[in-house]
VOMI-217942 format. One record per atom (N, C-alpha, C): x, y, z; residue in one letter. Coordinates in steps of 0.05 Angstrom, whole numbers, plus 5000, padded with zeros to 4 digits. Layout:
N
XYZa/...
//
This chain:
475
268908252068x/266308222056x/266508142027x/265407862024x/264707891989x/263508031974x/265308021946x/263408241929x/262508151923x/259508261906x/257508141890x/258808211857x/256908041838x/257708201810x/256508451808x/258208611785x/258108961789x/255308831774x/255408601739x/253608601730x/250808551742x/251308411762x/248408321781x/246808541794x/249208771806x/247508921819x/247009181803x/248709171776x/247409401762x/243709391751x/243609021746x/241408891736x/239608981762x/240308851779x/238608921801x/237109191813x/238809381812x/238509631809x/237009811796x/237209721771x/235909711740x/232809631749x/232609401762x/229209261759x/228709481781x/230109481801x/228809731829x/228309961809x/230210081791x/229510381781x/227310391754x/227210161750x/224610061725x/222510131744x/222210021763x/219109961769x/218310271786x/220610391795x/220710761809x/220110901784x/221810851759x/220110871741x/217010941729x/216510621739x/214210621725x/212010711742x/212010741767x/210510801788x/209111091788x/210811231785x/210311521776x/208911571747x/210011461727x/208511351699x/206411331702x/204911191715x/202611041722x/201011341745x/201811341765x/200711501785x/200311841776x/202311931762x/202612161759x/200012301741x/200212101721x/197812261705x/195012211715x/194312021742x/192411931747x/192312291767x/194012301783x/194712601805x/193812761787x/194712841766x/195113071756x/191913161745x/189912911732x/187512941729x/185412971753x/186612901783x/183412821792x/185313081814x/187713221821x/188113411830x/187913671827x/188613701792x/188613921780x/191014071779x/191714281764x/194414491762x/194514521796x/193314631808x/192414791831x/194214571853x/192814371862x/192914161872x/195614061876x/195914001851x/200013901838x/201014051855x/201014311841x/202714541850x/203314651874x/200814521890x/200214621921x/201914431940x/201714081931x/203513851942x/206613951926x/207514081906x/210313981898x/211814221918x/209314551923x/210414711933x/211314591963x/209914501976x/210414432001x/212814222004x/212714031990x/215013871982x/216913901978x/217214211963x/220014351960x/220714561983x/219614592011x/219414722029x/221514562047x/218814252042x/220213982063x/223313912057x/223913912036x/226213852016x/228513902037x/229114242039x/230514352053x/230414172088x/228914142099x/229014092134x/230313702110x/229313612102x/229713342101x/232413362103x/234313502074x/236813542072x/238913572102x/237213762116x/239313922143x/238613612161x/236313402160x/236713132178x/238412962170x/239512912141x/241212742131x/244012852133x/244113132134x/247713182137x/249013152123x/249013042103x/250812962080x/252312632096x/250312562122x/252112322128x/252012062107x/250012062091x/250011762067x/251911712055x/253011972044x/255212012026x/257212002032x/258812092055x/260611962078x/261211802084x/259311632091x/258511432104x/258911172093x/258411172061x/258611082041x/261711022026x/263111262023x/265111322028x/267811262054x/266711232070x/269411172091x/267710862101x/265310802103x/264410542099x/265910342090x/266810342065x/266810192034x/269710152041x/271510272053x/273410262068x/274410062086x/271910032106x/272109922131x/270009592129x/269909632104x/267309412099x/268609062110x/271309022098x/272908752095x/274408802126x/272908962154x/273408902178x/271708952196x/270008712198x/266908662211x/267408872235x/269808862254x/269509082278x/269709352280x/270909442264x/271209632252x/268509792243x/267709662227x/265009772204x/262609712224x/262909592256x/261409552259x/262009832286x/262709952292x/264510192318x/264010392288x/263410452263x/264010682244x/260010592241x/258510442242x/255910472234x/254210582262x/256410462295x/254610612312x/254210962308x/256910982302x/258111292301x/256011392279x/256211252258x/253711412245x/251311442245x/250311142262x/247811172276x/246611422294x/248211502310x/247911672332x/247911892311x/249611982291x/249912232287x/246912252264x/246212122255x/244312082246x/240712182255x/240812122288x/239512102301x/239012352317x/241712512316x/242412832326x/241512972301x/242112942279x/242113132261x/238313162249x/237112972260x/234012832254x/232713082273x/233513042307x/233213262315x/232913512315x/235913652304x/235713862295x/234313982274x/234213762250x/232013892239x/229913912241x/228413772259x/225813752271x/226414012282x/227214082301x/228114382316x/227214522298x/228714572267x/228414742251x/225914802233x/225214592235x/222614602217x/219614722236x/220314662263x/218014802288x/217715092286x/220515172288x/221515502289x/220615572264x/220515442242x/220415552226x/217315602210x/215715402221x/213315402223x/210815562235x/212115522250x/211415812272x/211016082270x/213916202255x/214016362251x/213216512217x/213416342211x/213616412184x/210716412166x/209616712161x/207516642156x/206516582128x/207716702113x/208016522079x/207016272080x/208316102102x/207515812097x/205315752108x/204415912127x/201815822137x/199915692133x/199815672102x/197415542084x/198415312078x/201415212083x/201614992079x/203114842097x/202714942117x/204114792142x/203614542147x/201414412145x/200914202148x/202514012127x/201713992106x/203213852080x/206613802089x/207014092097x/209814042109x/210713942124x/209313912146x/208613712173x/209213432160x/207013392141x/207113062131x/209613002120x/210913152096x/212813112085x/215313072103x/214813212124x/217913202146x/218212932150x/216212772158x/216112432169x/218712452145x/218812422127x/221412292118x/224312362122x/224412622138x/227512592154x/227012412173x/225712192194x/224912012209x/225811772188x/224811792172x/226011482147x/228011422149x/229011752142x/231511652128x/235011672148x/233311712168x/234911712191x/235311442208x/232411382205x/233610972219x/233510822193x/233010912171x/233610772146x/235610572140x/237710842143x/240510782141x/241410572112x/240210732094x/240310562064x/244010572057x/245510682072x/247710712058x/249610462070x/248610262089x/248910002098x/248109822068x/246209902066x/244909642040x/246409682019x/248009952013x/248910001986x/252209901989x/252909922019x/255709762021x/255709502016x/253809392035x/252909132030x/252309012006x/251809141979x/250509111967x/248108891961x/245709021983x/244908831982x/241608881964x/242808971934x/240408991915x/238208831913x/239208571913x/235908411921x/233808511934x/234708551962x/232508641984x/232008911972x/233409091969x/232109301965x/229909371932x/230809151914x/229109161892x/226609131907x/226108791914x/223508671927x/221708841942x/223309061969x/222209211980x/220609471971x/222609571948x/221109771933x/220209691906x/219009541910x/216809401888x/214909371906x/215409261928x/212509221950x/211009441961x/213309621968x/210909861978x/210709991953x/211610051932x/210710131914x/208410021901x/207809831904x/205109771893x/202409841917x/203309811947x/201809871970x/201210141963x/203310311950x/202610601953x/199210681926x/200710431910x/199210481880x/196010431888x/195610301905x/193110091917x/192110261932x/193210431943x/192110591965x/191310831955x/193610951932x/192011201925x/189711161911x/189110891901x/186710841881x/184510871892x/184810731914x/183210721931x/182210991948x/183811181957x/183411371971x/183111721962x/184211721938x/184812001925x/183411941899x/180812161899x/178612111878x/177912321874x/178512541883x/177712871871x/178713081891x/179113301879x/180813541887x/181613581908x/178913451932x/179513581954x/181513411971x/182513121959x/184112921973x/187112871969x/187713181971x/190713211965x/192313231996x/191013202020x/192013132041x/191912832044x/190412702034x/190812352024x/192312282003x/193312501988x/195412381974x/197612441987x/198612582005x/201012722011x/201312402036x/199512382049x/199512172073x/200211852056x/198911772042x/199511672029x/202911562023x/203711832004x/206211801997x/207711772022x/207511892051x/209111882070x/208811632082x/206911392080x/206511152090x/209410942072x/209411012048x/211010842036x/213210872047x/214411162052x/217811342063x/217511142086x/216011132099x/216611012132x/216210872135x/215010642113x/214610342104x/218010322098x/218810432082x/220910342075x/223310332093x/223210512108x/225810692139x/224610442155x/222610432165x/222310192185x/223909912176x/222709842146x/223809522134x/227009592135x/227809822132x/231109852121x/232509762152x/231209882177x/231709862194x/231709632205x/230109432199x/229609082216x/231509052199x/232009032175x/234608882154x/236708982174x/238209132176x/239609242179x/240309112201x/239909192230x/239608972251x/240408722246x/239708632229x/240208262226x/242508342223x/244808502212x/247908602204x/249508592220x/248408812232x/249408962257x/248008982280x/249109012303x/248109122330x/248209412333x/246909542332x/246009872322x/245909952349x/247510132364x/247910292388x/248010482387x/246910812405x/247910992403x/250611062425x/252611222409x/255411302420x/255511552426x/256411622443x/257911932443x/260911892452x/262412002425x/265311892435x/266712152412x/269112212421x/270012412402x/270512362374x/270412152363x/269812092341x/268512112325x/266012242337x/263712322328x/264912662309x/266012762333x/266613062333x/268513052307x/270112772308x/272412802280x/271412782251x/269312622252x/267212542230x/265212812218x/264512962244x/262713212233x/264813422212x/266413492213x/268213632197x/267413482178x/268413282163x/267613202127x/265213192122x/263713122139x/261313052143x/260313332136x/259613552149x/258913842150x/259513962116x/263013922114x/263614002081x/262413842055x/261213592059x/258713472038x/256213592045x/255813652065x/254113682074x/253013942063x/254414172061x/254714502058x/254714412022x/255614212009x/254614201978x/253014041975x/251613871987x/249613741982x/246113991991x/247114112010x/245214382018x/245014581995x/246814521992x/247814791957x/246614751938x/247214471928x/245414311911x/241714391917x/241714241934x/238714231936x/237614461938x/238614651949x/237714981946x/237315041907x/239015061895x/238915051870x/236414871854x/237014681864x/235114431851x/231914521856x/231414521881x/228514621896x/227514941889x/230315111889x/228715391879x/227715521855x/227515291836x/225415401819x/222515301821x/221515101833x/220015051853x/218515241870x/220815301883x/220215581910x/219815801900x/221515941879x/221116131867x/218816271847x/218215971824x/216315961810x/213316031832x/213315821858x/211015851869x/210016161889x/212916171898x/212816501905x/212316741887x/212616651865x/212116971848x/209316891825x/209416731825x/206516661809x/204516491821x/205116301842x/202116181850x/202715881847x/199915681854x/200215381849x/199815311831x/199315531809x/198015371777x/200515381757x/202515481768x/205515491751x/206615271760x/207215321787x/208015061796x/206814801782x/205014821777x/203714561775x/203914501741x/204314681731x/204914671698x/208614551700x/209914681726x/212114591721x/213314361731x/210614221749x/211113971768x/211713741742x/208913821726x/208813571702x/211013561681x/212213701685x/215313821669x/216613681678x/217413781703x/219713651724x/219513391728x/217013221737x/217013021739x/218912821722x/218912781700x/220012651678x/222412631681x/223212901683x/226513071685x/226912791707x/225712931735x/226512741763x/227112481761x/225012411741x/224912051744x/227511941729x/227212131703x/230412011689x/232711981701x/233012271713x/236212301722x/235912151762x/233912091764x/234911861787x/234211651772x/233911511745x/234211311741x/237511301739x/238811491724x/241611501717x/242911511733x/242311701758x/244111701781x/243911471798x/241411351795x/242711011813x/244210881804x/244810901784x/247110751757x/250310851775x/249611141776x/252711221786x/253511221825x/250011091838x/250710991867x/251410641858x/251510561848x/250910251844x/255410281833x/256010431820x/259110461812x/260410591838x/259010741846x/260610941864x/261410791884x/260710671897x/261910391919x/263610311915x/263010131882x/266410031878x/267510261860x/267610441854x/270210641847x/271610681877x/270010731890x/270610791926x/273310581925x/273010411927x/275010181935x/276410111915x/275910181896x/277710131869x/279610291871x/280610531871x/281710861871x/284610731876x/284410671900x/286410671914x/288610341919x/286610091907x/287609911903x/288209891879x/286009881858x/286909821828x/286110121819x/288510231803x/287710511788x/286210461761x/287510321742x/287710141727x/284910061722x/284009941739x/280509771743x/279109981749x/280010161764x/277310431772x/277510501738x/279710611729x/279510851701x/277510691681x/277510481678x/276010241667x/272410281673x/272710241698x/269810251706x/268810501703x/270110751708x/269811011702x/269511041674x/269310961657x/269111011632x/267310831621x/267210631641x/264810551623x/262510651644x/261910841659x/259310971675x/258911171657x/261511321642x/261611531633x/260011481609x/260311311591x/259411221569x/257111021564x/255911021591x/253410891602x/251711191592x/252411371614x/250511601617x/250411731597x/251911801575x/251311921556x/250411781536x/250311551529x/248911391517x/246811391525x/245911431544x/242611461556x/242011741550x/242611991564x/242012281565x/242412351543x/243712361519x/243812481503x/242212411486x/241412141481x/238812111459x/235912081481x/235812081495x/234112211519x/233412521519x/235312601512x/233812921505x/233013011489x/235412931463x/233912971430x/230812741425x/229912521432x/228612381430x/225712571450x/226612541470x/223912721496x/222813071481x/225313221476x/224413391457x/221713341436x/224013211421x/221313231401x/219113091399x/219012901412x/216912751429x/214813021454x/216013221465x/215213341486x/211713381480x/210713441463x/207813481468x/206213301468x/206812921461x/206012711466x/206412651498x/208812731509x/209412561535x/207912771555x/206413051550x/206313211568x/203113211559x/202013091548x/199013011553x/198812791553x/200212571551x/200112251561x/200912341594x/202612511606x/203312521632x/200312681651x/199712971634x/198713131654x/196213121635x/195713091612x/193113251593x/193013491583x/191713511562x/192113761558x/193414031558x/191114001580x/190614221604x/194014301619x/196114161608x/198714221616x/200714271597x/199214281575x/201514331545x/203014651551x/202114821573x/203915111570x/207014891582x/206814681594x/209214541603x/210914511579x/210514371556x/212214351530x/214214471535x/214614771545x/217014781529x/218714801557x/218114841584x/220014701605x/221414311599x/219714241591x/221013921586x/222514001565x/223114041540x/225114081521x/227014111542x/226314391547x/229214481565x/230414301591x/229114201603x/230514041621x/231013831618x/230113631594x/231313441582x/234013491569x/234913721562x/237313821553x/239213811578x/238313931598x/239714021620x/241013641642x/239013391627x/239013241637x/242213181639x/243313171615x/246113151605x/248313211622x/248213481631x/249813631652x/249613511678x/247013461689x/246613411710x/247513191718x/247512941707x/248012681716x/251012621714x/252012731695x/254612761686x/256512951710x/254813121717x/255613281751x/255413161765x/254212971770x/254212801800x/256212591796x/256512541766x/258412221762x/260812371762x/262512651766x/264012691772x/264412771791x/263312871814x/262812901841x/263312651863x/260412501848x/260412231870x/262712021863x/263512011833x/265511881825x/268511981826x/269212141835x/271312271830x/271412411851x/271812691859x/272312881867x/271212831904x/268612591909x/268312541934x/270912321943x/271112141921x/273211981926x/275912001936x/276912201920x/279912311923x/279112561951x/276712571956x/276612801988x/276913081985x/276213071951x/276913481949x/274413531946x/272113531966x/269013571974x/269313901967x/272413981971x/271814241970x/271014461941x/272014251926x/271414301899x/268714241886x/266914101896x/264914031894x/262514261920x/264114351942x/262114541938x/262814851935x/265414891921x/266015151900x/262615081883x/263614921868x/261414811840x/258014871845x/257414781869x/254514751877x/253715081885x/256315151900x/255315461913x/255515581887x/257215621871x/256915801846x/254615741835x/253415541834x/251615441823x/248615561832x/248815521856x/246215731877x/246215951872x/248516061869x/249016481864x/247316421837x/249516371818x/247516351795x/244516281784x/244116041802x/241315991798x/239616211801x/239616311826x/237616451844x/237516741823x/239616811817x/239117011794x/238116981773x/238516761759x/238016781736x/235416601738x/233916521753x/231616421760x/229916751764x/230616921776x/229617171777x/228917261758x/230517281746x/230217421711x/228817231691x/229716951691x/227316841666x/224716721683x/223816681706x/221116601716x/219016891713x/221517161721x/218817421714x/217617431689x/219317351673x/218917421642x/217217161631x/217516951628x/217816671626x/216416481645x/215716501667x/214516291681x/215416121682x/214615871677x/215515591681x/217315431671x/216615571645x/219615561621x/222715731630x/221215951640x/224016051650x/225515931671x/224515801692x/224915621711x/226815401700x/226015261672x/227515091662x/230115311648x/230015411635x/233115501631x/234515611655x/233815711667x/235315771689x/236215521704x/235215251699x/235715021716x/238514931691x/237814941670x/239914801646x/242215001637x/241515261645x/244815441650x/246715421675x/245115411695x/246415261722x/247214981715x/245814831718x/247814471710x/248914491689x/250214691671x/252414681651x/254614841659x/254114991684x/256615171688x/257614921716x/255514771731x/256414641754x/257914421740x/256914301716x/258514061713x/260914131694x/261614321684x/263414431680x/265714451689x/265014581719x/266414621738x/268014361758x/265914251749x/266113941768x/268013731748x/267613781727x/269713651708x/272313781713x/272913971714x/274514011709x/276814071729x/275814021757x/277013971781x/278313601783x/276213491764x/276213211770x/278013161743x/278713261730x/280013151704x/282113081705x/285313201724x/287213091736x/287612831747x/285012701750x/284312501761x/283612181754x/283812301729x/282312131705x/284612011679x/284011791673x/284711741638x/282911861620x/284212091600x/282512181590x/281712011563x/281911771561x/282811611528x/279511571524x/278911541504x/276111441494x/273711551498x/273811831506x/271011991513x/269812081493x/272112251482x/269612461456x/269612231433x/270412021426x/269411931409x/267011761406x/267111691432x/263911601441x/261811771436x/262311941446x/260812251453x/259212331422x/261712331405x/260612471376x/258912231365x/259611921370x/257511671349x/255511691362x/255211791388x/252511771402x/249612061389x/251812331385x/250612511382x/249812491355x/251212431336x/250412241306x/248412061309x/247911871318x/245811691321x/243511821340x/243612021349x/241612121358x/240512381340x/240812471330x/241312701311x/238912551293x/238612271283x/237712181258x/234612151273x/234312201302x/231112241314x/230312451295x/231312691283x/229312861275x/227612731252x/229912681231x/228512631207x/226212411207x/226712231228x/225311981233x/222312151245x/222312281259x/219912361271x/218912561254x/220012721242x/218312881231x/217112691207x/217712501200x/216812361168x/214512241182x/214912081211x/212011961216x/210112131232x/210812411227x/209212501244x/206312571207x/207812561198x/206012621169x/204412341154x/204912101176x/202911931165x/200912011186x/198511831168x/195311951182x/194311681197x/195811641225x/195311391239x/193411531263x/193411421278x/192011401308x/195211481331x/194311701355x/195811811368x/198011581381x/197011361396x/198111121402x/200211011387x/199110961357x/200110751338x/203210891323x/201511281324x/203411441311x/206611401332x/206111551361x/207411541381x/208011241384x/208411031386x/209810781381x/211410781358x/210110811343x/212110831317x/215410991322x/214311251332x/216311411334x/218611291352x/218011231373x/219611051393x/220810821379x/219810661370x/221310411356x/222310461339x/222310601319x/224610631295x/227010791309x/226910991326x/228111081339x/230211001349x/229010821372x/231110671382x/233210431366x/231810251344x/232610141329x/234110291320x/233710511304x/235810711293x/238310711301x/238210811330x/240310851350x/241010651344x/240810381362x/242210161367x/243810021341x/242410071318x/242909951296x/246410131285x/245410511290x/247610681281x/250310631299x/250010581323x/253010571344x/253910341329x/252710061325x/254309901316x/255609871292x/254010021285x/255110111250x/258610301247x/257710481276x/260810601282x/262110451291x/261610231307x/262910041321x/264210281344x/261810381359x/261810471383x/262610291401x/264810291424x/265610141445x/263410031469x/262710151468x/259810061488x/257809911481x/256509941461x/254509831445x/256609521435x/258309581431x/260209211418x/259809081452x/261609231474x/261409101500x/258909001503x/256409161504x/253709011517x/252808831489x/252908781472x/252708541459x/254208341459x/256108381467x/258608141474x/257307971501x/257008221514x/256208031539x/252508011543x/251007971526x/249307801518x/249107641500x/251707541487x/251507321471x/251907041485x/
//
């Protein structure tokens, strides 16, 4: 299989995660006014219910899949006997969680009030099961998938306008959002086909595959348990109006760090195949993901900080400023987090020690769930956020440092410190224009553009390695 350029499909990638971006930008604060605290809180609770059954239909097979894929890619018969196998297992594991989510519905009367919601949200283990997006990401075939999610994303934008207009049409927003998931699993699915001939198998191969498969699987479950239970927790011990103070929080958090982490699926392919042919060319590309993401997250959190009570009534209104001080905090926590997966998905999945990655995630759950106990009683929604940014500092910690044997360690912290220097100079910059007497707009633009100029202007001034590379290669 030919490669594409890394630069083409990072670009590519980039316009898909601009416009996922902007989609939520646009939609969220429209939700958050014509739903209410109540409303939010009531869709994100259920969503974080769905979370869990979606997780137990995917298996951890993408990541696998992706992984021993990337492998078998440069032998059409091969990759094409390794996509049935994951087809089928795909298709079993879709089942079972359907299984799980009935029993659990049923019985469980907590949820009763939101069973339905949950119902809707499940359609997307169905997506993402004939989806099969981890074909397109071998393939790399970023084009199609920008175009596609630019198209239903604007179908989705058209439709809520059209259909969700006051409080009571938060089962038209939830339907809604699930038309795009299955817009998209259906289109992923005709592409896909044109590839391959898609069969289901039952062959012991299957049985050899579930073992690695199961051990991503058991940290990717870990993960999401952590991730979702301040969500679950917040909504269990206080109600839908916390939740919903902490939806408009989270949101932001969400959108950043999957803009970052498509950055590190868009590398993770070719680190995959790099590892083991060129060491040399992976340590290279590894360092420059590394020095991607913290060039983003770190003046991303000092910047969103003190920005936080502009972006949390431009997002929700007002009526959501007890949020303030959850965004500080999980803009901090952004750092850890993305930086945990770029050593996970980049590293530690690569070389096959999954087992170290779910040491990291399960310690991570113990800890969460406690210390989510203790600052949500006291704290609410804010406590929710530190307990999310003490957990992703002990997981990526941990995850570093399994993965560090692994690595060239040359050129990190010095990046690290011109970046935290050039971000550092957001305070003074914002507090000076926060004392002229402009208009909320004109003030908040301001702050953004000197800002960033700041930045961009200070790395080159250090003659930061990254900041010289991406001007080199736009001259």
């Amino acid at each position: 299989m030919k490669r594409k350029s890394m630069s083409l499909n990072v670009l590519l990638n980039g316009i898909k995660t601009v416009f996922s971006l902007l989609f939520p930008l646009i939609t969220f604060p429209y939700i958050t006014r014509v739903l209410s605290p109540e409303g939010v809180g009531q869709t994100n609770y259920a969503s974080s219910i769905a979370n869990y059954f979606i997780l137990i239909g995917g298996l951890g097979i993408a990541s696998y899949a992706i992984r021993e894929g990337a492998k078998r890619s440069y032998q059409k018969e091969e990759f094409q006997k390794f996509a049935d196998e994951m087809w089928t297992a795909s298709l079993m594991s879709a089942v079972f969680a359907y299984v799980c989510l009935f029993v659990t519905l049923i019985f469980s009367v907590k949820l009763h009030n939101y069973r339905w919601l949950i119902a809707i949200y499940s359609f997307q283990i169905l997506s993402n099961a004939i989806g099969m997006e981890w074909v397109l990401n071998i393939y790399e075939e970023y084009a199609y998938v920008t175009i596609r999610s630019i198209i239903f994303q604007i179908l989705s934008l058209v439709l809520l306008l059209c259909f969700v207009r006051n409080q009571e049409d938060v089962y038209r927003y939830v339907i809604i959002q699930m038309i795009s998931t299955v817009g998209i699993g259906l289109a992923n699915h005709i592409y896909v086909r044109k590839k391959l001939t898609l069969k289901i198998v039952f062959s012991k191969k299957i049985l050899e595959h579930l073992r690695p498969i199961l051990l991503i699987f058991s940290t990717t479950l870990a993960t999401a348990i952590y991730v979702n239970l301040d969500t679950t927790m917040l909504g269990w011990i206080w109600g839908d109006e916390q939740v919903g103070y902490y939806t408009a929080a989270a949101k932001l958090y969400n959108i950043v760090k999957s803009l970052i982490n498509s950055v590190v699926t868009v590398y993770a392919v070719r680190l995959s195949s790099l590892y083991y042919r060129d060491k040399t060319e992976y340590d290279k590309s590894f360092k420059e993901v590394f020095q991607l993401i913290t060039g983003l997250t770190i003046p991303m959190a000092v910047g969103g900080s003190l920005l936080r009570n502009e972006i949390i009534v431009i997002l929700g209104g007002k009526e959501y400023l007890a949020a303030t001080g959850s965004l500080a905090v999980l803009l901090s926590s952004l750092i850890f987090a993305t930086l945990g997966n770029l050593f996970g998905a980049g590293v530690l999945l690569i070389v096959k020690k999954e087992k170290y990655m779910f040491a990291a995630t399960l310690t991570g759950t113990f800890v969460n769930m406690v210390l989510n106990y203790i600052f949500i009683t006291k704290m609410k929604c804010t406590g929710a956020a530190i307990a999310t940014l003490i957990t992703e500092i002990i997981v990526c910690t941990i995850l570093a440092v399994k993965a560090a044997p692994y690595l060239c360690h040359r050129g990190f912290i010095g990046h690290q410190i011109k970046v935290i220097i050039a971000s550092i100079l957001f305070i003074p910059i914002v507090l000076g224009i926060n004392q002229l007497m402009i208009g909320f707009w004109i003030k908040l633009a301001c702050k953004i553009a000197v800002c960033v100029i700041t930045y961009l202007v200070t790395l080159l001034l250090l003659k930061d390695e990254l900041a010289e590379q991406i001007i080199k290669r736009n001259r």
